[in-house]
VOBA-1610 file (N, C-alpha, C; in pm, whole numbers, padded with zeros to 5 digits, always signed):
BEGIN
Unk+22551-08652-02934Unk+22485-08532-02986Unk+22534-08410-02908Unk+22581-08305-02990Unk+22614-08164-02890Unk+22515-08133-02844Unk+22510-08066-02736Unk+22444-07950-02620Unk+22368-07901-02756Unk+22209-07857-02693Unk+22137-07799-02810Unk+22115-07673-02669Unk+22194-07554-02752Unk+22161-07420-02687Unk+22080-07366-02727Unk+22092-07208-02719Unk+22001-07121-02778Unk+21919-07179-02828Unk+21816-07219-02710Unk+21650-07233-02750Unk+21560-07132-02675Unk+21486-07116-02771Unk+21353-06982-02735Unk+21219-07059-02756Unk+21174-07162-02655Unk+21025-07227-02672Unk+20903-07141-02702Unk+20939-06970-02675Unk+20810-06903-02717Unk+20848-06861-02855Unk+20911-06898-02941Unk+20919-06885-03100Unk+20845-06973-03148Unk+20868-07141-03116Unk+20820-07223-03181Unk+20681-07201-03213Unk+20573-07110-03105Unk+20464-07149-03098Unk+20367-07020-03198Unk+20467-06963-03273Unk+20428-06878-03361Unk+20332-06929-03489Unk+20222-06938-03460Unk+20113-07013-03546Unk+20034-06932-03588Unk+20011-06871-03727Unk+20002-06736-03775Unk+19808-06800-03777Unk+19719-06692-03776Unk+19577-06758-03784Unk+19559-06770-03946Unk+19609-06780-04001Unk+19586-06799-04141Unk+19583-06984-04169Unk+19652-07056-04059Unk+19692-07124-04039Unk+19558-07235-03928Unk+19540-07164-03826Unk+19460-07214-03767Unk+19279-07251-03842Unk+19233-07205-03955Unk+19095-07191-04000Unk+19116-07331-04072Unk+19245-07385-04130Unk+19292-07533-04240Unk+19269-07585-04128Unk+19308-07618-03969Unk+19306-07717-03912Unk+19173-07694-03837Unk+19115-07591-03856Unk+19000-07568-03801Unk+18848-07675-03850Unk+18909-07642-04061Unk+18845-07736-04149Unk+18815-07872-04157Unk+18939-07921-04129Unk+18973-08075-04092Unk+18910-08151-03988Unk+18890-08050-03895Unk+18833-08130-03755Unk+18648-08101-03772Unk+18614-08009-03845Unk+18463-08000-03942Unk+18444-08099-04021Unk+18551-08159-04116Unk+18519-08274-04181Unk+18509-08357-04135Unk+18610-08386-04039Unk+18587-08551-03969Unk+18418-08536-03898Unk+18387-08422-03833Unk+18246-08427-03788Unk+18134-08433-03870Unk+18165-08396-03998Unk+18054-08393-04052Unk+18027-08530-04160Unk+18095-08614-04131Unk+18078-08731-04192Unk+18172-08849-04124Unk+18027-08916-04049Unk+18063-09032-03987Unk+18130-09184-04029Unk+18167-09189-04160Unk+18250-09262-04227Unk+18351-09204-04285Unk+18365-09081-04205Unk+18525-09047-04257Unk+18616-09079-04139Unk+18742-09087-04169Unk+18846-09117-04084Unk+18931-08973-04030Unk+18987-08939-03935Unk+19024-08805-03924Unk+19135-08854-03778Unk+19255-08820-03804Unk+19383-08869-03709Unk+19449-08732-03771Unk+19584-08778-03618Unk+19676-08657-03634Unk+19725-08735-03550Unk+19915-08708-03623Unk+20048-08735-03566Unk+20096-08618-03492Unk+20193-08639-03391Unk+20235-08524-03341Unk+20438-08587-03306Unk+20529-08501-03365Unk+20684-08557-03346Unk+20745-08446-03275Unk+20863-08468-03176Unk+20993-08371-03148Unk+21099-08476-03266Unk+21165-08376-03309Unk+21316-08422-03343Unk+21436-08323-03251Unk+21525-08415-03216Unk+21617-08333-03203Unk+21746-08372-03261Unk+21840-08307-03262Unk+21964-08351-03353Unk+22093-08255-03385Unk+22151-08294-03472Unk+22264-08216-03509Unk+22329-08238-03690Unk+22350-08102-03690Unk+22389-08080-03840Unk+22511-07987-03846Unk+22576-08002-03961Unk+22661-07902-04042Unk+22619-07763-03989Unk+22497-07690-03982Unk+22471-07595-04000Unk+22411-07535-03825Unk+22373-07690-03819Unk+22290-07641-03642Unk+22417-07696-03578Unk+22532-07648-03528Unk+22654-07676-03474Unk+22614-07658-03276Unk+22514-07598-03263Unk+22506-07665-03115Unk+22339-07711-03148Unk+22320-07803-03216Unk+22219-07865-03225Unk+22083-07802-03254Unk+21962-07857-03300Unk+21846-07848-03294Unk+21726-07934-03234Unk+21619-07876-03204Unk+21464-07918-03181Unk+21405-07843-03249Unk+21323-07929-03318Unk+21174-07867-03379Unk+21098-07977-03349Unk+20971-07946-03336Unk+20812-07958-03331Unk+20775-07964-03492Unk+20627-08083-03473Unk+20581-08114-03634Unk+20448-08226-03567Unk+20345-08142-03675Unk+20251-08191-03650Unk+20155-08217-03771Unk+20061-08342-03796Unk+19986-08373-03945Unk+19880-08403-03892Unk+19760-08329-03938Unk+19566-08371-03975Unk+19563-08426-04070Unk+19514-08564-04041Unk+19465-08644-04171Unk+19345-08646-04186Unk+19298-08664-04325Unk+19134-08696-04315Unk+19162-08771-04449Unk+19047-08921-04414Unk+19032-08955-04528Unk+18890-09003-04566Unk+18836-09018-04664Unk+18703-09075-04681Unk+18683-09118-04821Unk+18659-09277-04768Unk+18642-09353-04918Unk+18808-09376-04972Unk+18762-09332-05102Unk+18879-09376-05177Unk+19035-09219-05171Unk+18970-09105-05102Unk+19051-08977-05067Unk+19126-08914-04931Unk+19157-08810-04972Unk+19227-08830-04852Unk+19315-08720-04854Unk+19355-08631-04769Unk+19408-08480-04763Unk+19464-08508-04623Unk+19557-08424-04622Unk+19634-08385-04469Unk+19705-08233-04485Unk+19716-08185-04362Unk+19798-08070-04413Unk+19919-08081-04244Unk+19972-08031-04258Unk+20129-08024-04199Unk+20175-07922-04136Unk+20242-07872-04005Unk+20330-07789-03975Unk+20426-07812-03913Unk+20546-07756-03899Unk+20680-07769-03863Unk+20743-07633-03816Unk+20832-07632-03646Unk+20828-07518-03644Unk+20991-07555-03538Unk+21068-07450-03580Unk+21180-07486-03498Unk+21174-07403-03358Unk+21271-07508-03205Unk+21295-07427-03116Unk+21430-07321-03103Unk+21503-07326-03261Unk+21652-07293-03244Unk+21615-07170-03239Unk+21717-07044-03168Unk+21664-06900-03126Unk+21753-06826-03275Unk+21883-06894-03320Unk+21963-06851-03400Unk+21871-06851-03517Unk+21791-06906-03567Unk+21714-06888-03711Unk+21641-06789-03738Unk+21663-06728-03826Unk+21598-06608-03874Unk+21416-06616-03844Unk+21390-06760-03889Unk+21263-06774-03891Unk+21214-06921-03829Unk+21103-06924-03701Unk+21074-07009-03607Unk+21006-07118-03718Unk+20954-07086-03793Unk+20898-07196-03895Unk+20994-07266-03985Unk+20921-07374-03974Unk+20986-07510-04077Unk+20972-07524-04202Unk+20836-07525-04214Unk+20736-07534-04299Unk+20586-07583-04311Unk+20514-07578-04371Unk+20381-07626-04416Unk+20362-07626-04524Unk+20259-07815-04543Unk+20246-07866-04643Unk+20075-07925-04624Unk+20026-07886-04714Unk+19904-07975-04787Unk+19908-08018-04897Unk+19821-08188-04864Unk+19858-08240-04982Unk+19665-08326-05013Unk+19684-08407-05088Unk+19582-08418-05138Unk+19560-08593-05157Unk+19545-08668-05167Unk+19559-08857-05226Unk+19416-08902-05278Unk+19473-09035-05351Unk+19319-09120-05366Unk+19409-09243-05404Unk+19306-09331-05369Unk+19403-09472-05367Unk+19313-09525-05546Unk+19444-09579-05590Unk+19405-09664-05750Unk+19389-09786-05747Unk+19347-09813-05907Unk+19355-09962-05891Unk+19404-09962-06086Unk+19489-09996-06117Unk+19551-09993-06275Unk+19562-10183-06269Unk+19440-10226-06369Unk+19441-10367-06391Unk+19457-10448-06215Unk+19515-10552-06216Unk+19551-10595-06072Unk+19610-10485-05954Unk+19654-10428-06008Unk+19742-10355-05919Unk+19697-10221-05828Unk+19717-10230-05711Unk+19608-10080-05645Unk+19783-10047-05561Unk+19769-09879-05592Unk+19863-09780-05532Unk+19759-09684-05557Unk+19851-09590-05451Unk+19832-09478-05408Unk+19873-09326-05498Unk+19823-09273-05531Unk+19855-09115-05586Unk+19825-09031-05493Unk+19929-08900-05527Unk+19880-08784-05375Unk+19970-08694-05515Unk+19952-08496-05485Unk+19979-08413-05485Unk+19996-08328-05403Unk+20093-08267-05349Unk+20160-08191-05250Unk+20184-08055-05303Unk+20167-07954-05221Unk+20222-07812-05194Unk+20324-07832-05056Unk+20450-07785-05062Unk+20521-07742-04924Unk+20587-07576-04974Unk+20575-07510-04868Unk+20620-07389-04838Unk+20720-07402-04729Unk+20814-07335-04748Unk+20946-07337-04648Unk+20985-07198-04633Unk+21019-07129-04558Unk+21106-06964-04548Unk+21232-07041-04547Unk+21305-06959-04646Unk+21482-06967-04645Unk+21502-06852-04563Unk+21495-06742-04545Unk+21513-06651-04470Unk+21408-06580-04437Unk+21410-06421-04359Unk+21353-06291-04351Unk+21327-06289-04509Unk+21417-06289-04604Unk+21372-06208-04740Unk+21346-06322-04846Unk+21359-06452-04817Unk+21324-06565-04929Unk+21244-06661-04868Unk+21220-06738-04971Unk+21106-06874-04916Unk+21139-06922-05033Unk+21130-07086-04988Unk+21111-07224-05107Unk+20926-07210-05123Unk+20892-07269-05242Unk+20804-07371-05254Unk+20787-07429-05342Unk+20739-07559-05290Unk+20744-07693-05412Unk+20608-07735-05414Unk+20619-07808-05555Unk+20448-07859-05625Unk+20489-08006-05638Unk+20459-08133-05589Unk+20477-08237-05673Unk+20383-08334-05656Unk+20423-08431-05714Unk+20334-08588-05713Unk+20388-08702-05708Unk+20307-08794-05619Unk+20395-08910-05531Unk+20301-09025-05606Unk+20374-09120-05636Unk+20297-09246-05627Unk+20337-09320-05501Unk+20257-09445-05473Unk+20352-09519-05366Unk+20270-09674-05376Unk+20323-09784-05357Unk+20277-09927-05369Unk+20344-09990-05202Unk+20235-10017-05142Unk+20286-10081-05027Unk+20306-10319-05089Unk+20371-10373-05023Unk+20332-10522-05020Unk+20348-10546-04872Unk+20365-10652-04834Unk+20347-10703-04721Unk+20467-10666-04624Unk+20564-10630-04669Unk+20715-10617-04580Unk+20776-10514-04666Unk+20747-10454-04789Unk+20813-10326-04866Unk+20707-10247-04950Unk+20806-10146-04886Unk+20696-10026-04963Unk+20795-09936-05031Unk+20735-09852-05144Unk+20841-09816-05237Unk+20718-09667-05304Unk+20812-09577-05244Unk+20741-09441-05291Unk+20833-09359-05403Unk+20768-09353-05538Unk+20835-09250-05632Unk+20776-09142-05690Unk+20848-09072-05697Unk+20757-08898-05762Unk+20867-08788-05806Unk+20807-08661-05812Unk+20898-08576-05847Unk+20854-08443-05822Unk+20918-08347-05794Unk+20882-08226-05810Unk+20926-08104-05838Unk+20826-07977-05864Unk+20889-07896-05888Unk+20987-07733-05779Unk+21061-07692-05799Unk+21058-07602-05672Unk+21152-07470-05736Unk+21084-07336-05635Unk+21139-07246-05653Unk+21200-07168-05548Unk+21296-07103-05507Unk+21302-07003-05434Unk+21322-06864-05480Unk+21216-06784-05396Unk+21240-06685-05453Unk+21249-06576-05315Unk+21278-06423-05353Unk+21251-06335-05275Unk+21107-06315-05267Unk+21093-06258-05136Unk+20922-06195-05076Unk+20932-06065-05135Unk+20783-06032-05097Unk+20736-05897-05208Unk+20831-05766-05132Unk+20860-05805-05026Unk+20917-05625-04973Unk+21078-05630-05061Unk+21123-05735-05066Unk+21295-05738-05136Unk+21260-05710-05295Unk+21116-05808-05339Unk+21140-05733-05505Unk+21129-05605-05582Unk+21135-05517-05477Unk+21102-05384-05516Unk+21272-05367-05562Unk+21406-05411-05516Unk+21527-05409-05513Unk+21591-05496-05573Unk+21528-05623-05607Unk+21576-05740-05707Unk+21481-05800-05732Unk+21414-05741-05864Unk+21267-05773-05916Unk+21262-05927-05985Unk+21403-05945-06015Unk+21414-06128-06105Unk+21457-06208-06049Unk+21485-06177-05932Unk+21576-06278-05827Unk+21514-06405-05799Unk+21551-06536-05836Unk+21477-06666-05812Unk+21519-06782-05872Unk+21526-06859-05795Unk+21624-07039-05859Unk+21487-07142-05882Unk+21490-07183-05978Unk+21449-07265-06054Unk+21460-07417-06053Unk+21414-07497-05960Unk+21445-07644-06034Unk+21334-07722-06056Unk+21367-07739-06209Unk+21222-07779-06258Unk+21178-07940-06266Unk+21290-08025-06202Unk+21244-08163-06172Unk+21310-08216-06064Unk+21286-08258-05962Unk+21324-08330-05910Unk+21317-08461-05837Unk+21363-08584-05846Unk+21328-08689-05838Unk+21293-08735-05723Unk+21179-08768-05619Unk+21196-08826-05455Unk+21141-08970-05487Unk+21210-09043-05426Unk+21236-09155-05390Unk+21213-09226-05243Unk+21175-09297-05189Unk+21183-09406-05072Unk+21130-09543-05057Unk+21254-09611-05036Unk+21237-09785-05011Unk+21238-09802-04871Unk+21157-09888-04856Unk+21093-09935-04700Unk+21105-10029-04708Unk+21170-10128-04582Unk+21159-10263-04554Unk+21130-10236-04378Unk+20988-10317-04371Unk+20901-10306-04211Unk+20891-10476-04184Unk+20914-10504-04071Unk+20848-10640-04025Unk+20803-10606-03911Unk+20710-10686-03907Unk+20612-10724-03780Unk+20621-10848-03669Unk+20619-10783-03521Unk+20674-10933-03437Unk+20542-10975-03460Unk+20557-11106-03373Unk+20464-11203-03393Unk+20347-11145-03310Unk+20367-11031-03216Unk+20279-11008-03106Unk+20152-10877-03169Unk+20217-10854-03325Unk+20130-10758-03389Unk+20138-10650-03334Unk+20230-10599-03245Unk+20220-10480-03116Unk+20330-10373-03240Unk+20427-10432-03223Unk+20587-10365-03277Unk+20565-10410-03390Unk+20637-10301-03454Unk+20679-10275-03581Unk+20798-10213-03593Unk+20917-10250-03708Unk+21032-10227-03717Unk+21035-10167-03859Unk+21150-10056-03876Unk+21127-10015-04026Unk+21322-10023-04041Unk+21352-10030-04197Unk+21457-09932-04251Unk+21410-09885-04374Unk+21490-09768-04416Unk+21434-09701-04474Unk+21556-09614-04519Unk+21526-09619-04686Unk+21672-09535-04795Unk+21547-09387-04830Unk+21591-09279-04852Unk+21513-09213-04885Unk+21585-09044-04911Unk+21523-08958-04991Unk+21549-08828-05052Unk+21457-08746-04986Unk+21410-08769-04943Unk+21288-08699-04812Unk+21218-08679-04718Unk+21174-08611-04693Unk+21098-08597-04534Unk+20968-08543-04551Unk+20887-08485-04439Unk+20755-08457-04398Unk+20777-08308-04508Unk+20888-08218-04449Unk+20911-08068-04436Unk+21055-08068-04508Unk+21069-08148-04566Unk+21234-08179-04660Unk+21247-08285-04797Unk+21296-08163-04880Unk+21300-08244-05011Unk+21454-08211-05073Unk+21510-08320-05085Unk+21643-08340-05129Unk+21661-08362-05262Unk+21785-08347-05297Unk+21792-08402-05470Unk+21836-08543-05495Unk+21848-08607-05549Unk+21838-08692-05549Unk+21999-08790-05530Unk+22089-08726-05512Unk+22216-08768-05475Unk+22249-08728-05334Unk+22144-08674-05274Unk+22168-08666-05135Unk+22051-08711-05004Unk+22119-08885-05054Unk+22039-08980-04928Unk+22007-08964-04783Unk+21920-08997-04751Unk+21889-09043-04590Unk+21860-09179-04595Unk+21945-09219-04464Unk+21865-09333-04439Unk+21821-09292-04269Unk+21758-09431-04233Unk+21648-09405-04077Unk+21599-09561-04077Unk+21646-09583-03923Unk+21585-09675-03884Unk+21459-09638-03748Unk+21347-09713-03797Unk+21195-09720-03702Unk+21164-09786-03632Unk+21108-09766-03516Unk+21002-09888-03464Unk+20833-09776-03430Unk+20767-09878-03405Unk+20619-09845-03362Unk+20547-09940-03250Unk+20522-09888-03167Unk+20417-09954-03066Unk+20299-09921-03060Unk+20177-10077-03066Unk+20063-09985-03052Unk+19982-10006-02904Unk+19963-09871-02876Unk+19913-09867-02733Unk+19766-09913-02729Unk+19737-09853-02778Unk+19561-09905-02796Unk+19530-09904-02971Unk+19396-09977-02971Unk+19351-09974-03158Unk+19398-09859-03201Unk+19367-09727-03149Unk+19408-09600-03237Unk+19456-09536-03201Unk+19555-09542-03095Unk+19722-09479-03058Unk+19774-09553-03073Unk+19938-09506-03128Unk+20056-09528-03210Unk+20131-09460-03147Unk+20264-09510-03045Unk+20394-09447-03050Unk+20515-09476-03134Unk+20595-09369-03188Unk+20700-09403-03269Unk+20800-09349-03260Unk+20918-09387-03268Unk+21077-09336-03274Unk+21117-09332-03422Unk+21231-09314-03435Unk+21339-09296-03553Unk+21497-09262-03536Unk+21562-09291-03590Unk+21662-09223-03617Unk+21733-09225-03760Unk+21750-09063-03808Unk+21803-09072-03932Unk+21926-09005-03940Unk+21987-09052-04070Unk+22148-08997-04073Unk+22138-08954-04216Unk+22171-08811-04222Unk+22179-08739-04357Unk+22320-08744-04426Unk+22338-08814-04495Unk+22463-08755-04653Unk+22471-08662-04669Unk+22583-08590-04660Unk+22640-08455-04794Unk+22633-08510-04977Unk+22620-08659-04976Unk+22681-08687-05108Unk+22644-08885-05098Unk+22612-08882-05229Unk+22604-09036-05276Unk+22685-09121-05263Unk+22779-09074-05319Unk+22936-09202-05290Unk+23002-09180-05188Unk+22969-09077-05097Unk+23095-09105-04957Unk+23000-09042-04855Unk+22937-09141-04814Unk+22838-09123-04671Unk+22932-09105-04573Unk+23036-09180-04553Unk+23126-09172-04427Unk+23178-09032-04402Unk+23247-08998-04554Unk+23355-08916-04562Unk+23261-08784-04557Unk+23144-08774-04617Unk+23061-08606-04665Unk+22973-08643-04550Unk+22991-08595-04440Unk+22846-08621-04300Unk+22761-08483-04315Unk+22670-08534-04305Unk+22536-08363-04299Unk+22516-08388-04167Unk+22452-08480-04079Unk+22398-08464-04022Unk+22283-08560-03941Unk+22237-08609-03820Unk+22161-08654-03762Unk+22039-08620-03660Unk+21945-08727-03600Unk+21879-08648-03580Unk+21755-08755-03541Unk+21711-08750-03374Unk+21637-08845-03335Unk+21471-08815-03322Unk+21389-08897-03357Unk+21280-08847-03364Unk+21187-08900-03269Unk+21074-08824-03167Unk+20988-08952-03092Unk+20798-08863-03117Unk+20762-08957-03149Unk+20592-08941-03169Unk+20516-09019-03144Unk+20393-08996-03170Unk+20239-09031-03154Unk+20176-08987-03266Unk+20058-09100-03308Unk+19946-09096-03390Unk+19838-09137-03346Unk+19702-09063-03383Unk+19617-09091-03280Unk+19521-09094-03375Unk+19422-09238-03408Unk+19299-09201-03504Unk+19208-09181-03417Unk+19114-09076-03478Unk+19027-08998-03371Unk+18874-09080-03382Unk+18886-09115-03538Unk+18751-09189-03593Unk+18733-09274-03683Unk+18654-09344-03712Unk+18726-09415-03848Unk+18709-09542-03784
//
């Protein structure tokens, strides 16, 4: 991995209060109902890309709450690179409830993510995930929608300016085993997305996992993933890599 320079740790921590009252909410719900469940993950990645040529770190963090058959989380992501226009990653809330169609029980969720492309643009996407776990594979499909457009101070100067894609397919296959000691857990994993990243669908990731559990409701975890430029020549089109280390912590539940 190259030298990750130009880092500014007092960017990352730019957490606008518009921001703080959602996670403020979350930690009200888990209190106010003692059969709800209420955890939060916390990750560094660091890595290297096409674009981050002396590398990156960002910070990323998820509130879960679930109760009963529902279940909401919301998300932030914030980079330490000093070169980016903008210290944020993104943020996402999303929404779930677990099914049951004849024999069969999966999961449904709906997502909002917001991303800044620059000072004068931002992504955001709307979609919906199904997902079916079994005993050793899990298999998540959905799709969504996304736009980028300019912010209100640029449309005074390019009032129609904005890209459009009105489907896009996400995908991820999971294969996890478990040692015999129930402690570790091992993953691989093909996939078009991330927490704070949505790809099209000809431009794979894969990532291999493990998990340790420290106590009933701490979780440490690693990763490492390797990004495609392109479907048919992983070797030849490289984007990019990028190591990940965290914790999950259920608070209640």
């Amino acid at each position: 991995m190259k030298s990750t320079q130009n880092l500014h740790p007092n960017k990352a921590f730019k957490f606008g209060r518009g921001k703080w009252w959602l996670l403020l909410l979350f930690l009200w719900l888990g209190a106010a109902n003692a059969m709800a469940q209420l955890s939060v993950s916390g990750w560094m990645d660091a890595g290297d890309s096409q674009i981050d040529k002396n590398g990156f770190v960002s910070l990323a963090g998820i509130a879960s709450y679930q109760n009963g058959l529902y279940s909401a989380n919301l998300g932030y992501s914030s980079y330490f690179t000093e070169w980016r226009e903008r210290s944020t990653n993104g943020y996402k809330i999303a929404v779930g409830r677990e099914n049951t169609l004849g024999k069969v029980n999966f999961q449904s969720s709906l997502f909002y993510l917001r991303k800044p492309v620059s000072n004068q643009m931002y992504e955001w996407d709307l979609g919906l995930m199904l997902s079916k776990n079994w005993s050793h594979l899990q298999l998540n499909l959905g799709g969504h929608y996304r736009e980028i457009r300019l912010k209100n101070s640029a449309r005074k100067e390019f009032p129609d300016t904005k890209i459009v894609e009105n489907f896009n397919l996400l995908y991820r296959l999971s294969f996890v085993h478990e040692l015999g000691t129930q402690k570790w857990h091992f993953g691989a994993t093909l996939t078009n997305y991330d927490h704070f990243l949505l790809l099209q669908e000809t431009n794979p990731m894969a990532h291999l996992s493990s998990q340790f559990e420290v106590m009933q409701n701490l979780h440490i975890f690693s990763e490492f993933w390797y990004r495609s430029a392109g479907f048919n020549n992983i070797q030849v089109h490289y984007y990019g890599y990028f190591f990940r280390l965290g914790a999950s912590w259920t608070i209640n539940g």
